[in-house]
C-alpha positions in Angstrom: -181.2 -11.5 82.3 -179.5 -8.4 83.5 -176.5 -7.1 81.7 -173.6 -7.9 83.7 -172.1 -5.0 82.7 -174.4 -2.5 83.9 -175.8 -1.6 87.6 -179.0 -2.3 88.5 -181.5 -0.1 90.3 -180.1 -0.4 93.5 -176.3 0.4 92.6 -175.2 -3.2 92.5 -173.1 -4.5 89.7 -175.2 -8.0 88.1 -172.7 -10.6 88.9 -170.7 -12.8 85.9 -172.6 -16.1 85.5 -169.6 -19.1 86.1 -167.6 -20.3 83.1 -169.9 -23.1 82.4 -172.6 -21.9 83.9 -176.1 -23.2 82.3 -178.1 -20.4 80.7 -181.3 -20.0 79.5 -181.3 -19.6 75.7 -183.9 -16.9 74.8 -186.9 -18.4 72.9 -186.4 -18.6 69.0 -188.2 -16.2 67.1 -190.8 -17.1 65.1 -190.9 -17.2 61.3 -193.4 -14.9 60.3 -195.0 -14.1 56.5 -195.1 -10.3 55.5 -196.9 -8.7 52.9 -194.3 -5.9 51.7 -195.4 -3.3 49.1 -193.0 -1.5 48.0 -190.0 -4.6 47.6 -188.0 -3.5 45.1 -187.4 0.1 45.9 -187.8 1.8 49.1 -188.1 -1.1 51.3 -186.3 -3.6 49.3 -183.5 -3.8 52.0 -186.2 -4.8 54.0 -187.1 -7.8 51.8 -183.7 -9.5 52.5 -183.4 -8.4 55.9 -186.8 -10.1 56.9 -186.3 -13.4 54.2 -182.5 -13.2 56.2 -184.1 -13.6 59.4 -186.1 -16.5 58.5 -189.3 -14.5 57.1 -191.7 -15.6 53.9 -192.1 -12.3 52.1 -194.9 -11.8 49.5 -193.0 -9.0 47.0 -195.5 -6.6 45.9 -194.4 -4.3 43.2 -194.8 -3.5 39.7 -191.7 -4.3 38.2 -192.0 -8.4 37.6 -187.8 -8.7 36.3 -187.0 -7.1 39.4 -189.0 -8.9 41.5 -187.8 -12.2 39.8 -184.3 -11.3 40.4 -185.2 -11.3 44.0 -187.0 -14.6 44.5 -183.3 -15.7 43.6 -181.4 -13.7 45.8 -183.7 -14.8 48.7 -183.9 -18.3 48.0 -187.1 -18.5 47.1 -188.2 -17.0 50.4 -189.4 -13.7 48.7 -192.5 -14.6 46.8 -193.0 -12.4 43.7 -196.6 -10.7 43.5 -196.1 -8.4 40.4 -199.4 -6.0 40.6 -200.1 -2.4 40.1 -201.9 -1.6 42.9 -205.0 -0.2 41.3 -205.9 -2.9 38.9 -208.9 -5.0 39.9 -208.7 -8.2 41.4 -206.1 -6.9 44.4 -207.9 -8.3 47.5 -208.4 -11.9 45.7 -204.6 -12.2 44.7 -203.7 -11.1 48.3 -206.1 -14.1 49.3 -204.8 -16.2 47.5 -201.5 -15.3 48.5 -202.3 -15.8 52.4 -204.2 -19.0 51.6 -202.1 -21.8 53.0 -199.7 -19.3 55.3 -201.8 -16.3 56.6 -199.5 -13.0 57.0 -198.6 -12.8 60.3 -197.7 -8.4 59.5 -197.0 -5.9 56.7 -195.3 -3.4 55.6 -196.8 -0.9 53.4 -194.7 1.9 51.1 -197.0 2.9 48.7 -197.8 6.9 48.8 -198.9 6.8 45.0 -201.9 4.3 46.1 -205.3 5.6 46.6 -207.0 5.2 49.9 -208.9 2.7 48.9 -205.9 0.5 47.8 -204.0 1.2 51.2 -206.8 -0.3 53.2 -207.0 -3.4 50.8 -203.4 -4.0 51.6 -204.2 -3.4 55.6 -207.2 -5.3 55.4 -205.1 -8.1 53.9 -203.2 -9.0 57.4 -206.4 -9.1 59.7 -204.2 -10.7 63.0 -200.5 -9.1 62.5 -199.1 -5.8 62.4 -199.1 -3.3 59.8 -196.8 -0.6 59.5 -197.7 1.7 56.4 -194.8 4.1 55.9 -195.9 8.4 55.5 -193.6 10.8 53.6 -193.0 14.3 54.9 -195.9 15.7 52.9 -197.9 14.2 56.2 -196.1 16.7 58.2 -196.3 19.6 56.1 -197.3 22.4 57.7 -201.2 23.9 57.2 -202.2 27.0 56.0 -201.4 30.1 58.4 -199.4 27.3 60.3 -195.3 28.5 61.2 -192.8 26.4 59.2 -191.1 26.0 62.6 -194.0 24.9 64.9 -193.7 21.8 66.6 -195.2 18.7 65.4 -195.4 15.0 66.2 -197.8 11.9 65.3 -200.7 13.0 67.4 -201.4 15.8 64.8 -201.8 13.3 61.7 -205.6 13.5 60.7 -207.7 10.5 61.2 -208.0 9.7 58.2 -204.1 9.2 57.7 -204.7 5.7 59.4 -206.3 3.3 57.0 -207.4 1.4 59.8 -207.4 1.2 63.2 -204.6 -0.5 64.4 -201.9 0.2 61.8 -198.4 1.6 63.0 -197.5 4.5 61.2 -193.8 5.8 59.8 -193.7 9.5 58.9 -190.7 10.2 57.1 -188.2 13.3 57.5 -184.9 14.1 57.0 -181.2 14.0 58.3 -180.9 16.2 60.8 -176.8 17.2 60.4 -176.3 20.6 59.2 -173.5 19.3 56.6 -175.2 16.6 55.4 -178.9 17.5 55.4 -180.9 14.5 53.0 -183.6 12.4 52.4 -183.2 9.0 54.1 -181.5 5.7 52.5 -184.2 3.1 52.0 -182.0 0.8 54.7 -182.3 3.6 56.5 -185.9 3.5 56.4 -186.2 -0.4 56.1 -184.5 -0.6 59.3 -187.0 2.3 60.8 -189.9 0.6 59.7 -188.8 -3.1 60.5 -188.6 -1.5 64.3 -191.9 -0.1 64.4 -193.1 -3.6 63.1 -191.3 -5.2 65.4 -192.0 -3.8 68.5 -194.4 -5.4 71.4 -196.4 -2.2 71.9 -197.7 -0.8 68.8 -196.8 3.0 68.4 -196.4 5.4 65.4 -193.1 7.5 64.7 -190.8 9.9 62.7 -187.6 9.2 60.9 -185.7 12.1 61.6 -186.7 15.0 61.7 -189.8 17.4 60.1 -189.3 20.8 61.5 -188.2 23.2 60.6 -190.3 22.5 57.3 -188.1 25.2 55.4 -184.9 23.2 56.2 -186.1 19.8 54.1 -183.3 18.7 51.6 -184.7 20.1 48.5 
């Protein structure tokens, strides 16, 4: 439905549906489960935004209190799955976790991980989404390379995708000259949730990445 408020293509203005007019309600979203590594620090706002909306979250991280504390806050709706990611047995407590409700997407904030981990975590969420999130060391510049030249997604290596499919977040920095910083994590919860979200899969930046030398040190 158009905006009333705005004009459309051909100059006209959408007219104001009647006072009592029948709408069409727009179709409910539906619940989803996420895998989120990462749930109690960086993307933690992300956790309750997604359990908020309706969501199941399985909570990966290492620190069980934490992730505790947050099964209570959510209701129950953010599963605990207190793991370091690089001891054995990852894949088959993922399965298990996805047994009786597959994850439907995931989002991914682990840059400690090793490869091998990362596409365990991808490889967990075979028909949703998957958004693994990049700090700015992905956008560093290369050897010989200007601090200043340009730079977007297209010039991530290949390898940089765990798998094919997966959405990628690189993260930068505030822009403003007075308050140049590293993002918030709802900052970059909210980032990452849109890239998840979105119909057409797509990578981006949060912020910005050049010029290198300006980074909030």
């Amino acid at each position: 439905m158009p905006d009333p408020d705005l004009p459309d293509p051909d100059g006209a203005v959408a007219p104001r549906p009647e006072p009592g007019a029948a709408t069409t309600p727009a179709p409910p979203r539906p619940r989803g489960h996420l895998l989120i590594a990462g749930a109690t620090g960086t993307l933690l706002p992300a956790v309750h935004r997604a359990t908020a909306r309706g969501d199941t979250v399985t909570a990966l991280a290492r620190n069980h209190a934490a992730l505790r504390d947050l099964e209570g806050l959510t209701g129950g709706r953010a599963r605990p799955l207190p793991r370091d990611y690089e001891a054995p047995g990852l894949a088959a407590a993922l399965a298990d976790a996805a047994r009786e409700n597959p994850f439907t997407g995931a989002l991914l904030y682990c840059p400690l991980a090793s490869p091998h981990t990362v596409r365990a975590l991808c490889r967990a969420v075979p028909h949703g989404p998957v958004t693994l999130v990049l700090t700015s060391a992905h956008a560093a510049p290369a050897d010989g390379e200007p601090a200043d030249s340009p730079w977007s997604t297209a010039r991530l290596p290949l390898d940089a995708r765990p798998t094919p499919g997966c959405r990628l977040l690189v993260l930068g920095w505030r822009p403003e000259t007075a308050d140049r910083r590293w993002h918030t994590p709802e900052e970059i919860s909210d980032a990452a949730l849109r890239v998840q979200d979105a119909h057409e899969a797509h990578d981006a930046v949060l912020g910005q990445v050049r010029p290198w030398l300006s980074r909030p040190r």
